[in-house]
N, C-alpha and C positions, 0 to 999 in steps of 0.2 A: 562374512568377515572372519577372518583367523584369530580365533581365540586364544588369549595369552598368559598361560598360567604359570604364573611369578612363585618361585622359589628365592625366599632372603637369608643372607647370613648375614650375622651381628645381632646384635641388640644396643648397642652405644651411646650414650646423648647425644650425638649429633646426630643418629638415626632417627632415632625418640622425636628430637624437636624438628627434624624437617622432612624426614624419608618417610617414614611412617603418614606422616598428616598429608605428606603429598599426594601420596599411593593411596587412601581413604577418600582425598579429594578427587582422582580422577574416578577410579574405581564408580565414581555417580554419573562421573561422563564421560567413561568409555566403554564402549557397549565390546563386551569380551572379554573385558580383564578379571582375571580371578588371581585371589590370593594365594595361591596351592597351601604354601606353607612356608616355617622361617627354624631356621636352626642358630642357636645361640651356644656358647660356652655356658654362659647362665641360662641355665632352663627356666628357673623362676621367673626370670625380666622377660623371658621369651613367649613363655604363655601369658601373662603379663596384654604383652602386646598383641598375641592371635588374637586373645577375649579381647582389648580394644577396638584393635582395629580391623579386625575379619578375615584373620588369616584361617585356612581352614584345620592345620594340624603344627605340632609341633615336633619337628626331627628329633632324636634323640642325640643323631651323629650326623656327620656329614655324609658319611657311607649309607646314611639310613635318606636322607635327601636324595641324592644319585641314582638311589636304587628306586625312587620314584617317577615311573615313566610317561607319566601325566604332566611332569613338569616340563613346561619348550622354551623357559627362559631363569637366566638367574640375577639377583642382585646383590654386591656385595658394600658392606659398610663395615670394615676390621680396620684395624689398625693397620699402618704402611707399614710393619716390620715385620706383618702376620701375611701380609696378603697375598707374597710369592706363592706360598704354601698353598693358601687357599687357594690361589686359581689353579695353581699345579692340580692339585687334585679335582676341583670342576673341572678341566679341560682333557680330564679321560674321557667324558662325556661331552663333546663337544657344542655348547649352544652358546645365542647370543645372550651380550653381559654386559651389566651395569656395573661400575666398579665406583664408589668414593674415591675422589685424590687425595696423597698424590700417590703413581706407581709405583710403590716402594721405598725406600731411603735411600736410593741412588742411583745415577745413571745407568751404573751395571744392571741393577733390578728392573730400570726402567725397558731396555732396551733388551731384556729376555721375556720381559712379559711382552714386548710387540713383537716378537717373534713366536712365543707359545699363543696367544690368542687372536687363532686366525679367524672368528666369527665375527657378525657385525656386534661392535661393542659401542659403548659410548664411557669416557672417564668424567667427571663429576667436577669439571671446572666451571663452576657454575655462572661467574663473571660472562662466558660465552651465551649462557642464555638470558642474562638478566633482558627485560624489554627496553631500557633506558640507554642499555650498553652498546643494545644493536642498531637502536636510532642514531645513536654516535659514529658505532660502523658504518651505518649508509650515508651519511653526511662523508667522513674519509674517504670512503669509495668515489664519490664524486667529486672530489675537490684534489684540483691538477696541480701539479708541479709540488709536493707537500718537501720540502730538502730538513726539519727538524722537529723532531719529538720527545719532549718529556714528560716522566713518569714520574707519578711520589707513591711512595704505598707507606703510610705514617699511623702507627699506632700506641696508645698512652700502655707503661709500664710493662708492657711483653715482654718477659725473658727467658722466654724458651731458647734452648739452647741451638735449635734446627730450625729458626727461624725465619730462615728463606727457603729453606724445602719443602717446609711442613703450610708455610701460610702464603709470604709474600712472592711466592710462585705464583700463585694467581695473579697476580699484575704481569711478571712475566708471561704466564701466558697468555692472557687476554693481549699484550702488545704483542704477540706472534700471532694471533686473531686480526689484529687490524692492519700488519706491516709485512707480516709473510714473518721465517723464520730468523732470527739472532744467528748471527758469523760467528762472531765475537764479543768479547766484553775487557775490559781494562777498571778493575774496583780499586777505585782506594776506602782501607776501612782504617778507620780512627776509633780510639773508646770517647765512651761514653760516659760525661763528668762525676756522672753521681752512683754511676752499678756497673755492673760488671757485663755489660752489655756493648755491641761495636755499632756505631753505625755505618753505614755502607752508601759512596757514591760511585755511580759506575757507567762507564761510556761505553753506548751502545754502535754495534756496527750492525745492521740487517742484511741479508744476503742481497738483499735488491741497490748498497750503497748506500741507503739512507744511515742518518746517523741522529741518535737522540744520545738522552741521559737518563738515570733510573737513581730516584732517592729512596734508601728504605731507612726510617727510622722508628726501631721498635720502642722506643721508649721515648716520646714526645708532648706536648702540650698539645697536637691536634690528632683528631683521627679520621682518615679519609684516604681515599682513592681516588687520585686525580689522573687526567690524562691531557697534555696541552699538544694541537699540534699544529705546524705553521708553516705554510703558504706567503706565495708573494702578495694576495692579494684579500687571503683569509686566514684565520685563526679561530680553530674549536677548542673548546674545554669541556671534560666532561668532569663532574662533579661524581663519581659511581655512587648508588643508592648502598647507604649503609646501615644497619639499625633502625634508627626509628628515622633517620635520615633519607626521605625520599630522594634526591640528587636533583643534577639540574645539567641542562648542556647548554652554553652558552656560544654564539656564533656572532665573531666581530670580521664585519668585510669592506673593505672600502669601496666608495659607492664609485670607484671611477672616472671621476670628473678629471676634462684633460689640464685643468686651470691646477697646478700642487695647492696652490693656497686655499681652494676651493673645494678641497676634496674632502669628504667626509666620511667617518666608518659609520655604519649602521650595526646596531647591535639587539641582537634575537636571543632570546630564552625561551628554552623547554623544560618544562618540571616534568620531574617524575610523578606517579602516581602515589601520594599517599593515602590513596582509599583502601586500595587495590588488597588482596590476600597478599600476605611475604612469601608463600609459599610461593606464589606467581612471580609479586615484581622481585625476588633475589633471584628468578630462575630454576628454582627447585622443579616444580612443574614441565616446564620447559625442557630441561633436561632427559625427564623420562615420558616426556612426549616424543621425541624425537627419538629418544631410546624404543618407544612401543612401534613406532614408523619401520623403525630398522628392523625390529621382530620381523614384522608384517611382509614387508616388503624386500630385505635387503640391502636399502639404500643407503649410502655415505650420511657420515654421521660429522658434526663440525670439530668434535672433542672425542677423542679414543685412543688406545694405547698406543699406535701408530705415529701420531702430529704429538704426543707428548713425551715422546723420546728426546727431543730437543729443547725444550723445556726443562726438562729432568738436567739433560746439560749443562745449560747454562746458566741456572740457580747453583747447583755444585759447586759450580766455577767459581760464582759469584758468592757462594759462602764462605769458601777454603779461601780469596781470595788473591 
């Protein structure tokens, strides 16, 4: 089997609490993966995490990683205003890549990195791999005639200012996961009574004709990721697994009966796994499984700079609104 020796840039909290313990966690089960080594701006937090987590050295530079011939893959966790750059410079050396989303701070950036990173890559929209998300998927796959869908992506007191680029793109794109690509969008944003926040409602058009809606509200009483979608005959919900919040999918269908009065919906739930590692049921894992596949093999990956060029789109759209 093809040994895969992972060179990481960053060192970030969001590295730290998921990319790191991921890459520890497989590293016990997968037989080949080595840690080569990780290059940080902070060298401190960077040896830091070699001695943690078993990386084997610590780059000084990025030119000092590159120059490392031992490496045949890279993973990156920078910040999206950093990571043009960075991939510029990896991609003198061309291997495959794990990037953190989202592709930069704009469609522009998004759609230069799918054109400089021609290797098998995977982008870190991790909604794509959660387990709960993709039992949802194969449920919409099977379920005919779907004509409406809507999305909420709602969370308490967020006021980042890039807040559908930086976060609530993930619901966007996990619905371009389950409906095919966004045409179009039509937002109305209104503020918000008590900060200086907007929220945003927005009618979706999918290339395939279907039409949903999309609620984002960063500053709310609820926090959740829902997905409703609706058939003549059925209706799924998914609950996305949040936090300490395992999720749940619900399936209401009607049984059929030729009698109207007689007819009844049958209603099914599935829980998510609150046992399970986070690192698993949020996808983390997931992610760079399929990432280490592509290594290996070369094969199509579900999430990569390519399928989130439109994405990138149509969050922008929907921010400037």
């Amino acid at each position: 089997m093809k040994e895969i020796r992972l060179a990481f840039v960053g060192s970030g909290n969001w590295a730290r609490k998921y990319h790191f313990p991921a890459l520890a966690w497989l590293r016990e089960r997968t037989p080949g993966l080595v840690l080569r080594g990780i290059h940080s701006l902070d060298a401190a937090t960077a040896q830091s995490v070699a001695d943690e987590y078993g990386f084997q050295r610590v780059y000084p530079t990025l030119d000092a990683l590159l120059a490392d011939e031992t490496v045949n893959a890279y993973a990156v966790a920078v910040s999206p205003a950093a990571l043009p750059e960075v991939m510029a410079r990896l991609m003198t050396r061309p291997l495959p890549v794990f990037s953190e989303k989202p592709p930069g701070i704009s469609a522009a950036d998004a759609a230069e990195l799918a054109r400089l990173v021609t290797v098998p890559n995977v982008v870190a929209f991790n909604r794509r791999f959660i387990p709960l998300n993709n039992r949802f998927k194969a449920l919409v796959d099977e379920t005919p005639d779907i004509y409406f869908v809507e999305a909420h992506f709602f969370r308490h007191n967020r006021q980042d200012t890039a807040f559908v680029v930086e976060t609530s793109i993930h619901w966007i794109n996990y619905a371009e996961y389950l409906f095919g690509p966004i045409a179009d969008v039509q937002t109305e944003i209104f503020p918000h009574p008590t900060n200086a926040t907007q929220v945003r409602v927005v009618r979706l058009r999918f290339a395939s004709g279907l039409r949903g809606l999309l609620k984002i509200f960063p500053c709310t009483g609820a926090q959740g990721e829902r997905m409703e979608v609706h058939s003549p005959n059925r209706a799924l919900f998914l609950d996305g697994p949040l936090w300490a919040d395992a999720g749940r999918i619900v399936i209401e269908e009607n049984d059929g009966h030729p009698i109207l009065h007689l007819q009844k919906i049958v209603r099914r739930e599935i829980a998510g796994n609150p046992d399970g590692p986070e690192i698993v049921e949020r996808g983390i894992v997931g992610e760079y499984e399929e990432f280490f596949a592509a290594v290996r093999t070369g094969a199509a990956t579900r999430s990569n700079f390519q399928n989130a060029v439109n994405t990138m789109r149509v969050a922008e759209m929907i921010e400037k609104g």
